[in-house]
N, C-alpha and C positions, 0 to 999 in steps of 0.2 A: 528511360521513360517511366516504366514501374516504378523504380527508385525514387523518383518524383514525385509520387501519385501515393505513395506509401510515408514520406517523410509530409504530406499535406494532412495524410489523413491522421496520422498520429499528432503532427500539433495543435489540428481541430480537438481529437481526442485527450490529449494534455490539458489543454486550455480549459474543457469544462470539466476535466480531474479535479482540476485546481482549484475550483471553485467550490470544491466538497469534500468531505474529509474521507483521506487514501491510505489503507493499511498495507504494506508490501511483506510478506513473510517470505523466508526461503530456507532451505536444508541446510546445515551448518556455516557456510561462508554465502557474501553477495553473491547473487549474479549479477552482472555487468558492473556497472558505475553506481555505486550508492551516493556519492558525493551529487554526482552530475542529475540525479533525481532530487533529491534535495535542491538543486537548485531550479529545477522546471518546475517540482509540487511544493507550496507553503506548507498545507498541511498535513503531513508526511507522519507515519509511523514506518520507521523498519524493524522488524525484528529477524534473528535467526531464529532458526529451530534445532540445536542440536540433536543427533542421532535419528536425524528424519529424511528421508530421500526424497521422490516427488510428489506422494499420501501424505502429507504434512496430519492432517486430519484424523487418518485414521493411525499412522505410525507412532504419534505423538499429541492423540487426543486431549488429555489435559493441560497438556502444557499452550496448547492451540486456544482452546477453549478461554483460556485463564486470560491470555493474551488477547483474544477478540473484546471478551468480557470487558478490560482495562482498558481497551483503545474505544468502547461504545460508551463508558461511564465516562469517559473524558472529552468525549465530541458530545455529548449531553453538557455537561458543564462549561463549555468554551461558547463563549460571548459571539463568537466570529458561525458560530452555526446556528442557523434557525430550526429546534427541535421541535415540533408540534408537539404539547404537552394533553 
């Protein structure tokens, strides 16, 4: 029954993911299914983060920083997001 109650809430939660722009970072390899996210979010960024555990942030400050920067300069410029200017 949980199991049910959990797979509703997450595709209410995907569904308005989707509809805005989703940055996914993680520690040097995916976790779970990258492919099968890609296919539930349009617009998708994934990146790794080599040589970062679960502090991505603090582990790997610049390179985090660099990568949010590039994913915000880019949802700015895409036709498909309404930026309040």
């Amino acid at each position: 029954e949980n199991d049910g109650i959990f797979r509703n809430e997450m595709a209410t939660l995907l569904k308005a993911a989707d509809e805005k722009p989703f940055m996914a970072l993680w520690p040097g390899r995916p976790i779970g299914n990258p492919e099968k996210l890609r296919e539930m979010l349009v617009f998708l960024r994934q990146e790794p983060v080599a040589g970062a555990g679960h502090f991505l942030q603090l582990e790997q400050p610049a390179v985090t920083i660099a990568l949010l920067r590039a994913f915000l300069d880019d949802v700015e410029r895409d036709p498909r997001v309404n930026v309040p200017s």
